[in-house]
C-alpha positions in Angstrom: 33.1 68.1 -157.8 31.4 66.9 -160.9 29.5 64.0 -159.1 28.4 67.0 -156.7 27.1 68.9 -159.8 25.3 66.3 -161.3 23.7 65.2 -158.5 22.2 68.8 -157.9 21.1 68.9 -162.0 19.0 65.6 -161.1 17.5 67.0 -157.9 16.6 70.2 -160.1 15.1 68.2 -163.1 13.4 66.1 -160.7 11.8 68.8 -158.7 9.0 70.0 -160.7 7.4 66.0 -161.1 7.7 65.9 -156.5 6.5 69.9 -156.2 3.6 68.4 -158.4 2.9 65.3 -156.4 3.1 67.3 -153.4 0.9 70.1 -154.5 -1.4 66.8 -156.2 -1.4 64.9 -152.8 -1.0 67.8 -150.0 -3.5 70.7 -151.0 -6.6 68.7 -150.9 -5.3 67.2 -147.4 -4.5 70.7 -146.2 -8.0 71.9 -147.3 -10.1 68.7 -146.3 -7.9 69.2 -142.6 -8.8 73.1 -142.4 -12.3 72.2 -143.5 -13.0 70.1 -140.8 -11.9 72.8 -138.4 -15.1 75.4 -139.3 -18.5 74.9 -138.9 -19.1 75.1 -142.9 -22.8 74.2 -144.0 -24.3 74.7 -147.1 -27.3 75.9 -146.2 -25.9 78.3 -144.1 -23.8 80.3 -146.8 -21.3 83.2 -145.8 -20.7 82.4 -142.0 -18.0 79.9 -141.2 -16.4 80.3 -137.8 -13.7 77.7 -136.6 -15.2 75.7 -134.4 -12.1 73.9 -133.4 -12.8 70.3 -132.7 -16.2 70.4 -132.7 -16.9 68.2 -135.9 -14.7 65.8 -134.4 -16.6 65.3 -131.6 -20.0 65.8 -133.6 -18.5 62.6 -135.6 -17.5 60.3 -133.3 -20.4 60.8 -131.1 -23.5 60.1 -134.2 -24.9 56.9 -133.8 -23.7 55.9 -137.2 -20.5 56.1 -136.3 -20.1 52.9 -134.6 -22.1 51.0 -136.7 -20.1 52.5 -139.9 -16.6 51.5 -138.0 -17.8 48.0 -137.6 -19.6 47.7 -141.0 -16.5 48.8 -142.8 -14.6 45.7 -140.8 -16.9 43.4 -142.2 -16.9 44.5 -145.5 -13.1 44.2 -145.8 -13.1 41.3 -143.5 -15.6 39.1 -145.7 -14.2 40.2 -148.9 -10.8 39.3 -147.8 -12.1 35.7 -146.6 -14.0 35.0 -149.5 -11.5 36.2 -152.3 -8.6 34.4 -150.7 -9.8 31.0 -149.9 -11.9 31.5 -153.3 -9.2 32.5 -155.1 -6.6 29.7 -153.6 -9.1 27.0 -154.8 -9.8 28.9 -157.9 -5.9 29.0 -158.6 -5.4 25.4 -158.0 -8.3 24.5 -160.0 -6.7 26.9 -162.8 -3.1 25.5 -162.5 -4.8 21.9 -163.4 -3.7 21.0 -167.1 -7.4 21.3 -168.4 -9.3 21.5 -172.3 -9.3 25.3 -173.2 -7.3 26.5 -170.6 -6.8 29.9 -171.6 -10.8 30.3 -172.4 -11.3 30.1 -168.6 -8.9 32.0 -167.5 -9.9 35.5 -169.6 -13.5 34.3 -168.2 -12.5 34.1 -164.5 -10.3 37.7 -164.9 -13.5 39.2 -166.3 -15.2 40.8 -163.4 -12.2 42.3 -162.8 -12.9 44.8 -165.7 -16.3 45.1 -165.1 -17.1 48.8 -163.9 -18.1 49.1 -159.9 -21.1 50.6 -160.5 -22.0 48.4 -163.8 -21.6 45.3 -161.6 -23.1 46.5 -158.5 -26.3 47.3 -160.9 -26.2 44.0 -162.7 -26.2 42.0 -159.0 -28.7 44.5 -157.9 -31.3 44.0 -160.9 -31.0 40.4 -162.7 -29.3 38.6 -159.9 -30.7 39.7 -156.2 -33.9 41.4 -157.3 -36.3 39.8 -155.7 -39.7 40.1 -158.5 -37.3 38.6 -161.2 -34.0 38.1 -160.1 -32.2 34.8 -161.2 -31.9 33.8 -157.2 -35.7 34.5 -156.7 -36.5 32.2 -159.6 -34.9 29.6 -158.6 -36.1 29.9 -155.2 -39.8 29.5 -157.1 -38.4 26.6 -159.0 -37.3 24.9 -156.1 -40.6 26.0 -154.1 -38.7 28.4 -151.7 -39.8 31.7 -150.8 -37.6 34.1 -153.2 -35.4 36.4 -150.3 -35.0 40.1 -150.3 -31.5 39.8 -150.3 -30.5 43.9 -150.5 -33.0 44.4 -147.7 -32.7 41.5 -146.0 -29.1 41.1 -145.6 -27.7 44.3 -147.3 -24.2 43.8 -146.1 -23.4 40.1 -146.9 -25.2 41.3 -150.3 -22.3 43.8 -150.5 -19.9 41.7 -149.4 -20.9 39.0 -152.3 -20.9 41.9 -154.9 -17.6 43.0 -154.0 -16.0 39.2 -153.7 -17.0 38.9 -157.1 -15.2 42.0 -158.4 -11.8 41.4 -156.6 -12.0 37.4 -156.9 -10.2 37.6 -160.6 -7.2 39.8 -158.8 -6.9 36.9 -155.9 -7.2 34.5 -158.1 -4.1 36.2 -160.7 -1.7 36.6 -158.1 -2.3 33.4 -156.5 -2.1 31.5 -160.0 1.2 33.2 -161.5 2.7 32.5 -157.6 1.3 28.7 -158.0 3.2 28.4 -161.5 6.7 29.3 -159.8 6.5 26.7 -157.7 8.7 24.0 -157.9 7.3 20.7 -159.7 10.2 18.5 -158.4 9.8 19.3 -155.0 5.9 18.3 -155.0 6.8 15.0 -157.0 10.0 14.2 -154.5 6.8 14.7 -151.8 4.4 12.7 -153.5 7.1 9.5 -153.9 7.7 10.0 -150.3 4.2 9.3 -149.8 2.3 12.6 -148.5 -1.3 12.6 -149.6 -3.1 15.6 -151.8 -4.0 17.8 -148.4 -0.6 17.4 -146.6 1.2 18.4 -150.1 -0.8 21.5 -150.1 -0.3 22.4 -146.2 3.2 21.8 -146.1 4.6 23.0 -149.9 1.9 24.9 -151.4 0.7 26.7 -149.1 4.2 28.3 -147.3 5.2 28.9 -151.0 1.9 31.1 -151.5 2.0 32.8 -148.2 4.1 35.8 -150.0 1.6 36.5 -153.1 -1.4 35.9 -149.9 0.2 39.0 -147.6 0.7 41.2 -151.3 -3.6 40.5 -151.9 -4.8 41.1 -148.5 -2.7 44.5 -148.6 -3.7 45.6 -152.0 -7.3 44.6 -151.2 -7.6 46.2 -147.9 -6.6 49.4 -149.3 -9.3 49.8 -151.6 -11.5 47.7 -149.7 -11.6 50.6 -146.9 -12.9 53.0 -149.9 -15.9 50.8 -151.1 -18.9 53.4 -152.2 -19.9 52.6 -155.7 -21.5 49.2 -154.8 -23.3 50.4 -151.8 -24.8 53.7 -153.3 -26.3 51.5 -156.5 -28.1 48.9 -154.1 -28.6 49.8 -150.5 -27.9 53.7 -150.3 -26.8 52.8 -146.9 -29.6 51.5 -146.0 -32.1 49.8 -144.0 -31.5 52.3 -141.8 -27.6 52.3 -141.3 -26.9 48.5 -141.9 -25.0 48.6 -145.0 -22.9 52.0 -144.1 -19.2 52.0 -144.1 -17.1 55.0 -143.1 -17.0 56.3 -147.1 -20.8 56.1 -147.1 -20.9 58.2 -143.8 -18.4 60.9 -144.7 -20.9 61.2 -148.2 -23.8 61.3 -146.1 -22.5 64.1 -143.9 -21.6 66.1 -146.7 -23.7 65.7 -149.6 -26.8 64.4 -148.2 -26.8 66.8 -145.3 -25.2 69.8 -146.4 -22.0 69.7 -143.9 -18.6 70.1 -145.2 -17.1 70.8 -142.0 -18.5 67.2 -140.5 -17.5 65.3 -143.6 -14.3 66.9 -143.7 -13.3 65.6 -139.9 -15.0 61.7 -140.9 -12.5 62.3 -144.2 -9.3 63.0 -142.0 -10.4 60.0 -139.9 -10.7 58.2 -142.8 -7.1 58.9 -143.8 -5.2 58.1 -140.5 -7.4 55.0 -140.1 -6.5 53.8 -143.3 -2.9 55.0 -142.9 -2.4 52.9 -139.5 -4.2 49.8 -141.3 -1.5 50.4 -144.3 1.1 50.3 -141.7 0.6 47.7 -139.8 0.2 45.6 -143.0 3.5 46.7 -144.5 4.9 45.6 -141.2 3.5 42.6 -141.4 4.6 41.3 -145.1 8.0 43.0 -144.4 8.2 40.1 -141.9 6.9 38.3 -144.1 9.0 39.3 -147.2 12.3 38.8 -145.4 11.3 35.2 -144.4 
């Protein structure tokens, strides 16, 4: 009986922390869901009727839409390539016994503490700028033309912006798997003759597979909420080339006044990002039990 007891004072001390996650995680979810059922614009105060799926339809039929869909594939898409083959060579280059190891290593994890918005600025102004941007001066130096690169090729601009920010974390994770790895078992290799890139296919790489499922899911799920880095450079823009679904669901709301349409891009937001999260903890569960 005593177990039975104690049990139930747990649950009961317990309670009030999951009661406040709950109310913490479900009342804005319940409110952004019932939002998106009225036709709720702020320049039309007092008169919200339910409109039923109307927003829904109102959002998946604007033209942004599509082009928001496939922007926010790229984005996470490019990142992903970019900070894991970066970070892999990164790692190895890191794992090398070098002159002032530690040095480089609190310089490579740097970005990683830099502010979104801080970086994004930085890129925007003394990198990509291009009156007197480091890239357009060397472009004169070299006798190029210097390149536009916000308005030119806003997303791959994005893309690099973000790559920087979340090449430190790839680059952590793959380092700290990289020092676990077995040193006998790469010598024992190298006597048997295997050469540097059939060491790293065959041993390094199936050892680093684990730490390379844990980056891709951490990184997706932030990656699918990128907004900072395109409202300091591109706003969006040209046109809708830079947009991802955040960007929309701001747009909608803030930019044009319509709660009710944000709200529906915002619940579309959290079941896409829900099925992506899924799919991804299916796939390093596989991956995990290997």
């Amino acid at each position: 009986m005593s177990t039975h007891h104690s049990r139930a004072a747990g649950r009961l001390m317990i309670s009030p922390a999951v009661i406040l996650l709950l109310g913490w995680m479900l009342i804005p979810l319940g409110l952004t869901l019932y939002f998106s059922f009225l036709r709720y614009n702020l320049l039309m105060p007092g008169a919200n009727p339910f409109v039923g799926f109307e927003n829904y339809a109102f959002f998946f039929t604007d033209p942004a839409f599509g082009a928001a869909i496939a922007n926010t594939l790229m984005l996470v898409g490019g990142v992903l390539a970019i900070t894991i083959v970066g970070g892999t060579l990164l790692a190895l280059l890191l794992d090398q016994p070098i002159w002032g190891q530690g040095i480089v290593r609190i310089l490579v994890i740097a970005p990683f503490f830099v502010m979104p918005t801080v970086s994004a600025l930085v890129w925007k102004n003394m990198f990509m700028n291009p009156v007197n941007g480091l890239f357009s001066h060397l472009a004169r130096v070299l006798g190029l033309q210097p390149y536009d690169f916000l308005s030119q090729a806003p997303l791959a601009s994005i893309v690099l912006i973000v790559s920087w920010q979340w090449l430190p974390f790839a680059t952590l994770i793959l380092l700290t798997a990289l020092q676990s790895l077995d040193s006998e078992q790469l010598e024992a290799s190298e006597m048997d003759g295997a050469g540097p890139v059939s060491r790293f296919a065959f041993i390094v790489l199936p050892h680093l597979a684990r730490s390379i499922t844990v980056v891709i899911l951490i990184q997706t799920i932030f990656l699918l909420s990128i907004f900072a880095e395109i409202l300091v450079t591109t706003n969006g823009g040209p046109g809708n080339a830079s947009t991802n679904l955040t960007y929309l669901v701001y747009a909608q709301s803030l930019l044009q006044f319509d709660v009710g349409l944000g709200s529906a891009g915002g619940v579309f937001a959290i079941v896409l990002a829900n099925i992506v999260a899924i799919f991804l903890m299916r796939m390093i569960g596989k991956n995990l039990d290997a």
